[in-house]
VOPAGU-2260 file (C-alpha; in pm, 1 decimal, decimal comma):
REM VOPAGU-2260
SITE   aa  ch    i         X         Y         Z
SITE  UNK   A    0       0,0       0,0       0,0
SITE  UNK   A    1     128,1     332,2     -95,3
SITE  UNK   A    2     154,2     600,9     218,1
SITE  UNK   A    3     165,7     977,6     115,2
SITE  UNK   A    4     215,2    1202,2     431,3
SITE  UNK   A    5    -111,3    1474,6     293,3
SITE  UNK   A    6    -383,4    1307,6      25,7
SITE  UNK   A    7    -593,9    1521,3     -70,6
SITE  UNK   A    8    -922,6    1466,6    -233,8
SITE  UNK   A    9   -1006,5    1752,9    -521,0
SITE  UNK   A   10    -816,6    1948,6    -774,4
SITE  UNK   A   11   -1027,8    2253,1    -729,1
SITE  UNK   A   12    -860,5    2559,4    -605,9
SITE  UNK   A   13    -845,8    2467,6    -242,1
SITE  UNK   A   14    -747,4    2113,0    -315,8
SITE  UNK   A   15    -382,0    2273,4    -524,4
SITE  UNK   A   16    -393,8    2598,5    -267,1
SITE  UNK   A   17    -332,5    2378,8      -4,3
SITE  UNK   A   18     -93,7    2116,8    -157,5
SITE  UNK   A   19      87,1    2476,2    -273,3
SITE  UNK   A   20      71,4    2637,7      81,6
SITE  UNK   A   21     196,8    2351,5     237,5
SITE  UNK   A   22     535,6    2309,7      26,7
SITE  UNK   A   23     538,9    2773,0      32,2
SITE  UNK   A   24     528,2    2669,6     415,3
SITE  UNK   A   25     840,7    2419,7     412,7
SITE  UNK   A   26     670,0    2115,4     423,7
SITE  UNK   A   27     877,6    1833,4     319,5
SITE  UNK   A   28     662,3    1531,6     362,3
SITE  UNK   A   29     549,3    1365,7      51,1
SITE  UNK   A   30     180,3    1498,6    -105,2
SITE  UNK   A   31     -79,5    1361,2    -343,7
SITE  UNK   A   32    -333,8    1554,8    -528,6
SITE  UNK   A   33    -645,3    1345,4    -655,5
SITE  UNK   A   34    -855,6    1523,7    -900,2
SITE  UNK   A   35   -1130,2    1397,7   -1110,3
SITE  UNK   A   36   -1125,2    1587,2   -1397,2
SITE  UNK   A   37    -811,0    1508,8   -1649,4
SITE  UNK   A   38    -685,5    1859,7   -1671,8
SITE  UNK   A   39    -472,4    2006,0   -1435,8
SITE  UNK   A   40    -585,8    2258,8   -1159,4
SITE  UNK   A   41    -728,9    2571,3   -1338,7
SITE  UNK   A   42    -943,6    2944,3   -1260,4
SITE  UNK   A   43   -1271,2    2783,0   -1233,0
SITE  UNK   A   44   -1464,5    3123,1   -1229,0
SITE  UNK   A   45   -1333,2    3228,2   -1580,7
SITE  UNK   A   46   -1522,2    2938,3   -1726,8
SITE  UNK   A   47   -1810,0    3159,7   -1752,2
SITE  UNK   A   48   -1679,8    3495,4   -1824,6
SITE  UNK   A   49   -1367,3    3480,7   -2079,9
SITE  UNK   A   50   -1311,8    3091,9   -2116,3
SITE  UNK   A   51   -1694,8    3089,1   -2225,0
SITE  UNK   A   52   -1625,4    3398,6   -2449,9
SITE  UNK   A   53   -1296,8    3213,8   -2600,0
SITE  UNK   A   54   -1085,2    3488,1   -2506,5
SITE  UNK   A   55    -875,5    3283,1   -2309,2
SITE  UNK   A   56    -718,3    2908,5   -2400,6
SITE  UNK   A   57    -701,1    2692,8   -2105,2
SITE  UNK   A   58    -292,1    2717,1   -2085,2
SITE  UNK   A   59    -354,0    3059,3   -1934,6
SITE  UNK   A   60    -582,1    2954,8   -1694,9
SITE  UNK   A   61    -414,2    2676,1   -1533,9
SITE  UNK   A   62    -336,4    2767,8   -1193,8
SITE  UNK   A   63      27,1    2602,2   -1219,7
SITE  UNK   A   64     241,9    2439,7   -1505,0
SITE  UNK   A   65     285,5    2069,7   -1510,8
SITE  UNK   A   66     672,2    2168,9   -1449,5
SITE  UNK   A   67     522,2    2325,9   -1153,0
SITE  UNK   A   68     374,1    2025,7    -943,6
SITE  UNK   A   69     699,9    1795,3   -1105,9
SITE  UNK   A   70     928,3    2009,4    -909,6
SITE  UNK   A   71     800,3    2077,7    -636,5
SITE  UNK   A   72     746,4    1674,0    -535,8
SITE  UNK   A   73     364,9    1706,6    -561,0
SITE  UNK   A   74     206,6    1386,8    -682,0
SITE  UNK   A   75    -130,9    1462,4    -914,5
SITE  UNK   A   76    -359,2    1149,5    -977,1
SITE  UNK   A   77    -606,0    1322,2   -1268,4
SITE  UNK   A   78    -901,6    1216,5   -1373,2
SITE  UNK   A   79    -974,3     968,5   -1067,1
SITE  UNK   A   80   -1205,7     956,3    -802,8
SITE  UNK   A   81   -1209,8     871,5    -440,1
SITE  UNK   A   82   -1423,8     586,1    -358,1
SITE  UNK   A   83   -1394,3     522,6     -39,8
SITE  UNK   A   84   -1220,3     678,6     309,6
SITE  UNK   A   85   -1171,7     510,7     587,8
SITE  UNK   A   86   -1092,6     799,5     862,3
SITE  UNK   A   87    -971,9     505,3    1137,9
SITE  UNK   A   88    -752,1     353,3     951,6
SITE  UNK   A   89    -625,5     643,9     757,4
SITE  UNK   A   90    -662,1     507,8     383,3
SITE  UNK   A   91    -798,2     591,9     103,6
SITE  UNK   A   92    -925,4     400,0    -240,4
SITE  UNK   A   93    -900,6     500,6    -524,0
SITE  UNK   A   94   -1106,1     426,7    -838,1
SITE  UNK   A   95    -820,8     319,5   -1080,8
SITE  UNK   A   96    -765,5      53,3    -770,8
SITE  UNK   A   97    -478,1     181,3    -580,9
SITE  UNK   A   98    -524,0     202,5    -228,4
SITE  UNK   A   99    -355,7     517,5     -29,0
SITE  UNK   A  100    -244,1     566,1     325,9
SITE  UNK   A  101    -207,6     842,4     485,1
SITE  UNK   A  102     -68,2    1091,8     756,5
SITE  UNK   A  103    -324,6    1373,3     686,1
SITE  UNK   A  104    -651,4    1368,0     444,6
SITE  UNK   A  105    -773,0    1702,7     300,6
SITE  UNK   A  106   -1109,2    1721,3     136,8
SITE  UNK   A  107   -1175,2    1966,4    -148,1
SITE  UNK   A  108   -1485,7    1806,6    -292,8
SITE  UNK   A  109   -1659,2    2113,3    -376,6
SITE  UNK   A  110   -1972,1    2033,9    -500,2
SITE  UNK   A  111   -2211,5    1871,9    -765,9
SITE  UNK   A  112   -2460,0    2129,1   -1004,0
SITE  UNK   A  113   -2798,8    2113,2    -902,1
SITE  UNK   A  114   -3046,3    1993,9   -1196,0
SITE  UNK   A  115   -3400,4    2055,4   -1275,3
SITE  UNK   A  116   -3619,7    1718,2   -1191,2
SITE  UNK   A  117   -3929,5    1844,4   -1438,3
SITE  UNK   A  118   -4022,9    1617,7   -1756,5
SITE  UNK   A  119   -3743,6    1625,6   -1997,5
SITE  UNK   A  120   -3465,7    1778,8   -1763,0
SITE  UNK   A  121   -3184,4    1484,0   -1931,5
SITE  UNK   A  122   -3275,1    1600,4   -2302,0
SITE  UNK   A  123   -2964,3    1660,0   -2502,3
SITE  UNK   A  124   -2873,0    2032,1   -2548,5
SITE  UNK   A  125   -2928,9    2130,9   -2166,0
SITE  UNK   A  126   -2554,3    2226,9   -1997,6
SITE  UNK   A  127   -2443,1    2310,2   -1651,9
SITE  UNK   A  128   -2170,8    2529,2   -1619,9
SITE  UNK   A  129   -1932,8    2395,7   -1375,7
SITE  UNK   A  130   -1621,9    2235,9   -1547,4
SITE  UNK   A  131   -1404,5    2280,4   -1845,2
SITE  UNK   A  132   -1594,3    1979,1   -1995,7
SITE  UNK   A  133   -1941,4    2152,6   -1952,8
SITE  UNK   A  134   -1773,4    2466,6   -2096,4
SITE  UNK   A  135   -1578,5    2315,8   -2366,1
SITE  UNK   A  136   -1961,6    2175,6   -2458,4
SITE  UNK   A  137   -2159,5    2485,9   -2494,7
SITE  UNK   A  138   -1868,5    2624,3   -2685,2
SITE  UNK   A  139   -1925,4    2358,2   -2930,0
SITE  UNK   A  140   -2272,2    2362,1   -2942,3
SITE  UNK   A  141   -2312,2    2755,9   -3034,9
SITE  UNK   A  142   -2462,6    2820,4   -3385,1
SITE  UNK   A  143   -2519,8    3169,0   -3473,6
SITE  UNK   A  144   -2771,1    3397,1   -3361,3
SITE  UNK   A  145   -2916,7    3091,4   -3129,8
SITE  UNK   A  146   -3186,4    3114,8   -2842,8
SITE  UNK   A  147   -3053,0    3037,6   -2496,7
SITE  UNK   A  148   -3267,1    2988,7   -2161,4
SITE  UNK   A  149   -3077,6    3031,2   -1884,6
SITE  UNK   A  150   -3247,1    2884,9   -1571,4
SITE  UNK   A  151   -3153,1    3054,9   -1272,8
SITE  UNK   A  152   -2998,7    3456,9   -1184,4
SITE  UNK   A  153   -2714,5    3408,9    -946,1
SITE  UNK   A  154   -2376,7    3474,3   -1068,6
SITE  UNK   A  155   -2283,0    3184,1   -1320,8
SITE  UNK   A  156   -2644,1    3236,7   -1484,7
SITE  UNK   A  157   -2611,2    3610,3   -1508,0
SITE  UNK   A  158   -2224,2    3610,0   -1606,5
SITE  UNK   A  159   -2323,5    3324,6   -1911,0
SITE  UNK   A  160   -2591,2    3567,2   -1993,5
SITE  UNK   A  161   -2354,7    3841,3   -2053,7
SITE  UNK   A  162   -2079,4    3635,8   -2244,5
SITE  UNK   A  163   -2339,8    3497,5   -2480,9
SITE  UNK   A  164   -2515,7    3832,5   -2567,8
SITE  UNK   A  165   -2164,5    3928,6   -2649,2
SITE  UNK   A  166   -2133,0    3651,1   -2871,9
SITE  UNK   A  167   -2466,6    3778,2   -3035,5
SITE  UNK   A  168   -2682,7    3562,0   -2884,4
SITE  UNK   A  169   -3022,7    3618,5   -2794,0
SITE  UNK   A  170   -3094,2    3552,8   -2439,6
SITE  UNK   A  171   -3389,1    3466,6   -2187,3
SITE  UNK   A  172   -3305,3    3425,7   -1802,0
SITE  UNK   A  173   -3515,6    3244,9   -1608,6
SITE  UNK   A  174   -3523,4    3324,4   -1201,5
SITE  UNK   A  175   -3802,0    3145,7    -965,6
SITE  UNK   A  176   -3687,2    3429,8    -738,2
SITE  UNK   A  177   -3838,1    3762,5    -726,5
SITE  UNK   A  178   -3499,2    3905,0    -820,2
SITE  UNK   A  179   -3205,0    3813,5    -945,1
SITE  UNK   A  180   -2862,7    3770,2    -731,1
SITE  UNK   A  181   -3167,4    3728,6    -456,2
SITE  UNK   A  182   -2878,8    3489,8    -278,1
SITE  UNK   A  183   -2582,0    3742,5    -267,7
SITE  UNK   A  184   -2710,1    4079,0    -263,6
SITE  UNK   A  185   -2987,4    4339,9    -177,3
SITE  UNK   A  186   -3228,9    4484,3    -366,7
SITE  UNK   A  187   -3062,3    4738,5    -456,7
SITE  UNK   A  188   -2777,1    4587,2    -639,4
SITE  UNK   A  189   -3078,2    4328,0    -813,8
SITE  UNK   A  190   -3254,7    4597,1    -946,9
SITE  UNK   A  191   -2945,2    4771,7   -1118,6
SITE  UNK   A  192   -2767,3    4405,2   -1246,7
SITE  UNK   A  193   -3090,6    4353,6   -1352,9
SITE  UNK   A  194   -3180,7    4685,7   -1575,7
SITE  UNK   A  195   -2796,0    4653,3   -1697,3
SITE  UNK   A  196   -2890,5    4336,5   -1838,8
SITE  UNK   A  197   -3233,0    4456,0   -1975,4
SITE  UNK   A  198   -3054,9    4716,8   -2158,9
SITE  UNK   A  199   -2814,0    4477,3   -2337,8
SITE  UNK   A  200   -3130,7    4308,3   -2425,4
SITE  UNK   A  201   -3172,2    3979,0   -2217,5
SITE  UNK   A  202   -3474,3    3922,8   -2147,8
SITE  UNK   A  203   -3516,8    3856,4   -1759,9
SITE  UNK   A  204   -3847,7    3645,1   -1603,5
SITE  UNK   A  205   -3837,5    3655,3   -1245,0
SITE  UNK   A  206   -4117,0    3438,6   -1000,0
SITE  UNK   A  207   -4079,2    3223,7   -1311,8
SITE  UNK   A  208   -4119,1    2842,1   -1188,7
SITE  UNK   A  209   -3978,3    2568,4   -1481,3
SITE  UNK   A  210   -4227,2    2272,0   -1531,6
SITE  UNK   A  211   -4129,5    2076,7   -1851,2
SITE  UNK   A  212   -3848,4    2086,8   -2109,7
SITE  UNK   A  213   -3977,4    2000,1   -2449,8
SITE  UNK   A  214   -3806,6    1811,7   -2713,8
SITE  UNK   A  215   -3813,7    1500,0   -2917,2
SITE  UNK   A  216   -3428,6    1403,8   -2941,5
SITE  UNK   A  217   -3298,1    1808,0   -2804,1
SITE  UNK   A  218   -3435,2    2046,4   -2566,2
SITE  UNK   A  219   -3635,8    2220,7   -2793,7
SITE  UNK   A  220   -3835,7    2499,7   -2554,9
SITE  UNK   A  221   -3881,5    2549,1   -2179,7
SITE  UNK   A  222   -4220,5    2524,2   -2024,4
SITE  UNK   A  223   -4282,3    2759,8   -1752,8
SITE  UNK   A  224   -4604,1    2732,3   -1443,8
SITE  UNK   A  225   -4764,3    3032,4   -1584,7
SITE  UNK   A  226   -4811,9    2813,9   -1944,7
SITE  UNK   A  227   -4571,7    3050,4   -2147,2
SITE  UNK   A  228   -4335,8    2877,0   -2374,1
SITE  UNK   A  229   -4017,3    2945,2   -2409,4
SITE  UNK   A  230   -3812,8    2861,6   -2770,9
SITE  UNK   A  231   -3485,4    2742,6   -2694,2
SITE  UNK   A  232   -3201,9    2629,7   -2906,5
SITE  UNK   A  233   -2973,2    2571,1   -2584,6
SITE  UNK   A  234   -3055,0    2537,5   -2246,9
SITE  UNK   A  235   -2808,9    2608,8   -1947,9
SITE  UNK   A  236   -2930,0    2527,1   -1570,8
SITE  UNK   A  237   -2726,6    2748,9   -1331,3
SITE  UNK   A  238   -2874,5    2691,6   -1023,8
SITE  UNK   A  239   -2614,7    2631,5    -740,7
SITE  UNK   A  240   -2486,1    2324,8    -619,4
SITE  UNK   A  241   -2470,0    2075,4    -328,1
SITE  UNK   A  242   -2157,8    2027,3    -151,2
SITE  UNK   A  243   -2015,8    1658,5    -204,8
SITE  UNK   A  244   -1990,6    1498,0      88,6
SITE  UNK   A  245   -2093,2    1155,8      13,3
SITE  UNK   A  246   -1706,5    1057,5      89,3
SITE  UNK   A  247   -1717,4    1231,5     405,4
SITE  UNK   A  248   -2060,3    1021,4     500,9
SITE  UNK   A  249   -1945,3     726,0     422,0
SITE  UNK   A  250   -1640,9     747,6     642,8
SITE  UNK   A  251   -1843,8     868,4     967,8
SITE  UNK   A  252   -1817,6    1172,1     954,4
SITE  UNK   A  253   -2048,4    1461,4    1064,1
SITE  UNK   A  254   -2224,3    1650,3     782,9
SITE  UNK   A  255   -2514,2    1822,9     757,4
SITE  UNK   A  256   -2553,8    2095,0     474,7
SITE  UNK   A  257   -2162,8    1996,7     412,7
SITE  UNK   A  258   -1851,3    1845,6     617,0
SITE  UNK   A  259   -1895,0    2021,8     945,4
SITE  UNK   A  260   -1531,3    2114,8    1082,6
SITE  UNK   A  261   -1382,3    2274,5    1351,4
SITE  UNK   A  262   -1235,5    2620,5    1327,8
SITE  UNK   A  263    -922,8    2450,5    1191,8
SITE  UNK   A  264   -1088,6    2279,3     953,9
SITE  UNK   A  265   -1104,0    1959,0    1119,1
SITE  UNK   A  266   -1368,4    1671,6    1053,6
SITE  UNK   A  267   -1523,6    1525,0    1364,1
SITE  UNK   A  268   -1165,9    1539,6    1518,3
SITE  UNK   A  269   -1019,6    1329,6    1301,2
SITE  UNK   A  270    -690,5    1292,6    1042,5
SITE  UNK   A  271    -968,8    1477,3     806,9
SITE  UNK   A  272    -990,9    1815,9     675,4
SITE  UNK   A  273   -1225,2    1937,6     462,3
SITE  UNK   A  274   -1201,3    2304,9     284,7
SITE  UNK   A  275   -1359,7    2490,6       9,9
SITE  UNK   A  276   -1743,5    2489,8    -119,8
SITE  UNK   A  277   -1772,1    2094,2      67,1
SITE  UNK   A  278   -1701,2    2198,4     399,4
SITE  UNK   A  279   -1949,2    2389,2     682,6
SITE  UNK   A  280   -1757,4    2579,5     899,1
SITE  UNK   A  281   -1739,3    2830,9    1201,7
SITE  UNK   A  282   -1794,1    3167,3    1067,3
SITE  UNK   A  283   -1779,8    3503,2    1255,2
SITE  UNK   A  284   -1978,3    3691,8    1012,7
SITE  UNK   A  285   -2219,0    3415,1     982,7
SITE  UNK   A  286   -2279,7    3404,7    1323,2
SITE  UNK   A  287   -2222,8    3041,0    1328,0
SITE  UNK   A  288   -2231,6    2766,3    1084,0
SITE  UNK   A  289   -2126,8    2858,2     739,3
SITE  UNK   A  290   -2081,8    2733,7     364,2
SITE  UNK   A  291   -1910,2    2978,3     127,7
SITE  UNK   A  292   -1855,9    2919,3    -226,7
SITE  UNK   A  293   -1570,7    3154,0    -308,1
SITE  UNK   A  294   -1200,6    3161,2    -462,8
SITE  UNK   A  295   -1146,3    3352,4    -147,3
SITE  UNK   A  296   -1271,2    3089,2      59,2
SITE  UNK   A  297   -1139,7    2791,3     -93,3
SITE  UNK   A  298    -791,8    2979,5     -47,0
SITE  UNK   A  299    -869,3    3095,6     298,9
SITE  UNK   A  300    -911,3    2735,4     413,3
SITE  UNK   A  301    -639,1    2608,6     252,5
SITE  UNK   A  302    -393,2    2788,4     458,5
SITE  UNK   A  303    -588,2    2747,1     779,2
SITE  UNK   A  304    -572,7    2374,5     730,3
SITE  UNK   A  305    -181,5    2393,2     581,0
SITE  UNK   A  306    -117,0    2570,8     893,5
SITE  UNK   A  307    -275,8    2319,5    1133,2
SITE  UNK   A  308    -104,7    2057,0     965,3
SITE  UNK   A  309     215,3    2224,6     985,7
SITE  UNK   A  310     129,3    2193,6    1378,9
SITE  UNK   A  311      85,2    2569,6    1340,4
SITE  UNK   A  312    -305,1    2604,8    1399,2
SITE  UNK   A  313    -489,2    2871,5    1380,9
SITE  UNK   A  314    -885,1    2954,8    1344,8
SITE  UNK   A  315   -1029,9    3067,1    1007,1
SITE  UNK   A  316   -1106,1    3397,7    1062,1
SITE  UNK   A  317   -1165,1    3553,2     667,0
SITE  UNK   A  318   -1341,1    3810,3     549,3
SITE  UNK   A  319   -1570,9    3676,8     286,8
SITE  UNK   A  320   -1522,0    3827,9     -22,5
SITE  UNK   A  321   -1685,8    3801,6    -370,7
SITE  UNK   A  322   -1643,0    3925,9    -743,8
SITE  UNK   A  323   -1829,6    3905,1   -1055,4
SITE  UNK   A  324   -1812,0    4023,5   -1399,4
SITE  UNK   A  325   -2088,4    4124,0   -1612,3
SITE  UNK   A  326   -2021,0    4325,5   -1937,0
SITE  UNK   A  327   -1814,3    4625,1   -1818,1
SITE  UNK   A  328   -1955,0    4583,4   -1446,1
SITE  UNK   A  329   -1703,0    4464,5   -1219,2
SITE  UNK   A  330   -1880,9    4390,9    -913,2
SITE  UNK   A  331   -1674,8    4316,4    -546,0
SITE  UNK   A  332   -1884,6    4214,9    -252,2
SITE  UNK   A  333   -1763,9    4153,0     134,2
SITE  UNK   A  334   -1941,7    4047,3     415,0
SITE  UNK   A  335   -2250,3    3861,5     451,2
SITE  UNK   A  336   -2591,8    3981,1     399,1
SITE  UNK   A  337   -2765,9    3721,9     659,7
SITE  UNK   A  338   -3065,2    3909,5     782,1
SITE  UNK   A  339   -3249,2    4269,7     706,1
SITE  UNK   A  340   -3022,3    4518,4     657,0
SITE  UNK   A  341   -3087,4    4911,6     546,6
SITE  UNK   A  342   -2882,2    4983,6     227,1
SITE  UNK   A  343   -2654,9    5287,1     173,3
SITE  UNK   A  344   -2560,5    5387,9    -139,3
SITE  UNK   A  345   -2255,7    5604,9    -219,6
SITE  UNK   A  346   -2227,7    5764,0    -535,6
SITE  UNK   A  347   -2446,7    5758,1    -780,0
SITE  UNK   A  348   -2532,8    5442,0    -996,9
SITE  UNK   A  349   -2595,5    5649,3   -1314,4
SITE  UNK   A  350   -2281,6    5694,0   -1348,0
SITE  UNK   A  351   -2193,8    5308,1   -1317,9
SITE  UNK   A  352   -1959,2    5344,6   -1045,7
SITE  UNK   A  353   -2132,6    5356,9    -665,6
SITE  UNK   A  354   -2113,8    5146,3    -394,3
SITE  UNK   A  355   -2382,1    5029,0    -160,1
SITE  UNK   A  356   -2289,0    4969,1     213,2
SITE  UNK   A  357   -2540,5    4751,8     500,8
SITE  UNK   A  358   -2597,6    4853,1     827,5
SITE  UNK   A  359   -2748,3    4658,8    1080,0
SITE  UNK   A  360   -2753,9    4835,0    1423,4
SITE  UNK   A  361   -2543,7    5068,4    1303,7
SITE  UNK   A  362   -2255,4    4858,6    1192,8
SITE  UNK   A  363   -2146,6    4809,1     843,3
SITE  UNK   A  364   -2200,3    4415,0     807,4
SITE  UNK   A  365   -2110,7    4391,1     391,5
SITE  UNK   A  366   -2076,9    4581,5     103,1
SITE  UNK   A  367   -2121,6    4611,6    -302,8
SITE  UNK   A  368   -1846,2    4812,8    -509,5
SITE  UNK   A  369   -1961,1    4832,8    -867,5
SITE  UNK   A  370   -1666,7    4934,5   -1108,5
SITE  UNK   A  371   -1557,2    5128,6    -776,1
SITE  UNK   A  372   -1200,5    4941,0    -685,5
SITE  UNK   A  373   -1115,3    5201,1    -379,2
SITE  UNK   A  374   -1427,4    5207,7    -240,2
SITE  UNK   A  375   -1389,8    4824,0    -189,8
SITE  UNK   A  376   -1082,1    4846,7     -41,1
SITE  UNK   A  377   -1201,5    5087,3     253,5
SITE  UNK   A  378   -1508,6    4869,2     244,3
SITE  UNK   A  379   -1349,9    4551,7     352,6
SITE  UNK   A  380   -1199,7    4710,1     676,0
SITE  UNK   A  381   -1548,0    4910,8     770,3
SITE  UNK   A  382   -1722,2    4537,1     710,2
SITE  UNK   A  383   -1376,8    4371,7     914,8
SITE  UNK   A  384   -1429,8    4588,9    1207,7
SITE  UNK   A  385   -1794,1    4593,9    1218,3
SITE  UNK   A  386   -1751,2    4950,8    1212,2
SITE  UNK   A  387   -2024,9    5136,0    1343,4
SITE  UNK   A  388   -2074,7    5486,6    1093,0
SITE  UNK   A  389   -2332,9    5704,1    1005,4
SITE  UNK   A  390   -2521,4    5690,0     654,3
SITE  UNK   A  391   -2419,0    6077,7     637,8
SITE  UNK   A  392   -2096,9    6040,3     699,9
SITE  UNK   A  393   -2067,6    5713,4     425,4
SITE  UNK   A  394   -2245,9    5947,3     134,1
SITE  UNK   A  395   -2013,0    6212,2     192,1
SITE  UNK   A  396   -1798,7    6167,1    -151,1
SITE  UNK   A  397   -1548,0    6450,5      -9,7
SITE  UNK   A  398   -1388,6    6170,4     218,2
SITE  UNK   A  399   -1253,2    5846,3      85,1
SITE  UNK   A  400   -1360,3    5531,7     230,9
SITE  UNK   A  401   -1014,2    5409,0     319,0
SITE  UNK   A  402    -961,2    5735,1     502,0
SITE  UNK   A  403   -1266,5    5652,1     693,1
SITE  UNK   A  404   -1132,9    5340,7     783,2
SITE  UNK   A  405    -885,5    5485,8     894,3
SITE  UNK   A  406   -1029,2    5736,5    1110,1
SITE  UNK   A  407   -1280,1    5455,9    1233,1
SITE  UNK   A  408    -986,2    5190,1    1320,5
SITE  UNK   A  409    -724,0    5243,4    1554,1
């Protein structure tokens, strides 16, 4: 049986972060990286903004080189799957047979794409948007001048919207919400993503409910509850995902809503780690329990878990943070909008650069920077520190938000 000091399970960013953190931290041990997909580690979020628009091959957006892992003694297993963990005994199977041992386990399992479950949901011709593969098969699939139904209005629905309309394509988004980025954001920011969109023609439903996908051999149309029929020459289904923990399940361990861990990232105080989109973990600005899908969390993690490994442990402690990019909106969130908050906005969103700050009792709890780099920069200290600041005082454009940090934070 083969013994690697660190396995870890998923070639997602927090899968390589950590394998990378661990040698930037001087770990010598020996490490194995198990991905499922047969590409190396790559920028999963540019899938749907310039991988989908083909500005971008996938050499430039692999995280690291093959010379990369090769040199610095990290062992990559593509395009295998875990099947089994057994936490006691510290091993791990494989699905190309091999069976692994281990010092330390690290799960980066992310998570699978959630799929419709009406009549005709496994027709050809409906995509997910969540690997190269899926990407690689819209790309393929584009015609000219085609009809696309995009089910769903969080980020990856709303960022595919804007590629294809790019591309020339005419679009229909499709949100059982009564606005879109409902999830992420407040009204506010909805309203405008929404009228941006509107204006470059995409055609947005929202309290729109899918019952049936019609088609003979190819989604040919999407059926929604109110009876209207939708035309469709693609379909793409962008509506979240559920962490994968079957592994984790299997072995024993706690999960519920993902891998719970400690604030190290430890599973049910075990040899286990789990990090990234599969894991549930203690969050401050949660106010308990959390699951964050984010680069920045996936990274985060990583280095917690690195760290604790290194038998330097520490508790994950990040500021959430978010980006998207929509046409010539780039949008950077931080914080966590988990209960009514009253919205202040700062500048003025005609212009197309503003930012909208939450209070709640006073304190700033998150915040939206649209095309507005600096004011996100102030904006994740005020959100850090919980500052407590007056709506007056965050209008007034004379004083930059950094300087208000700084004024606000000793």
């Amino acid at each position: 049986m083969e013994h690697y000091d660190v396995a870890i399970v998923g070639g997602g960013h927090a899968g390589a972060h950590a394998a990378m953190t661990l040698r930037d931290r001087g770990f010598a041990g020996s490490i194995l990286l198990v991905g499922d997909e047969a590409f190396l580690p790559y920028d999963r979020p540019s899938l749907s903004k310039a991988y989908m628009l083909g500005s971008i091959t996938i050499e430039r957006m692999l995280l690291r080189d093959a010379d990369y892992w090769a040199q610095r003694g990290i062992d990559i297993a593509l395009d295998r799957t875990a099947t089994a963990l057994d936490a006691a005994a510290r091993t791990l199977s494989l699905s190309d047979g091999r069976i692994i041992g281990f010092s330390h386990a690290i799960l980066a399992t992310g998570g699978a794409v959630r799929r419709l479950g009406c009549p005709g949901a496994k027709l050809p011709g409906i995509h997910t948007v969540r690997s190269l593969t899926d990407v690689n098969a819209i790309r393929a699939a584009l015609r000219p001048d085609m009809r696309v139904v995009i089910v769903g209005a969080g980020y990856v629905g709303l960022e595919a919207a804007a590629v294809l309309t790019e591309l020339g394509h005419r679009i229909t988004v499709v949100e059982a919400q009564d606005r879109v980025l409902a999830r992420v954001t407040g009204p506010t920011l909805s309203d405008y993503v929404a009228t941006r969109h509107r204006a470059h023609g995409v055609d947005i439903l929202l309290n729109a409910q899918v019952t049936a996908i019609e088609g003979d051999s190819h989604a040919e149309a999407v059926l929604l509850q109110s009876g209207q029929r939708l035309p469709a020459d693609m379909v793409i289904v962008g509506i979240g995902i559920t962490p994968r923990m079957e592994l984790a399940q299997s072995a024993g361990l706690a999960c519920d809503g993902g891998i719970i861990v400690d604030e190290c990232g430890r599973a049910s105080g075990s040899a286990v780690f789990a990090i990234g989109d599969c894991a549930r973990h203690p969050n401050a600005y949660a106010g308990g329990l959390w699951r964050l899908e984010s680069v920045q969390h996936a990274l985060a993690s990583a280095e917690v878990v690195a760290d604790t490994i290194m038998s330097a442990p520490r508790a994950y402690d990040a500021l959430p943070t978010f980006w998207s990019d929509q046409y010539d909106m780039r949008i950077q969130s931080a914080g966590l909008l988990t209960g009514p908050a009253h919205p202040v906005v700062r500048g003025d969103p005609a212009t197309g650069s503003f930012s909208i700050f939450y209070l709640q009792h006073g304190a700033v709890i998150a915040m939206d920077a649209i095309n507005c780099p600096r004011d996100f920069m102030g904006g994740r200290a005020l959100v850090q520190a919980r500052a407590r600041i007056s709506p007056d005082r965050l209008t007034d454009m004379q004083v930059a938000v950094r300087q208000m940090a700084k004024d606000l934070i000793a």
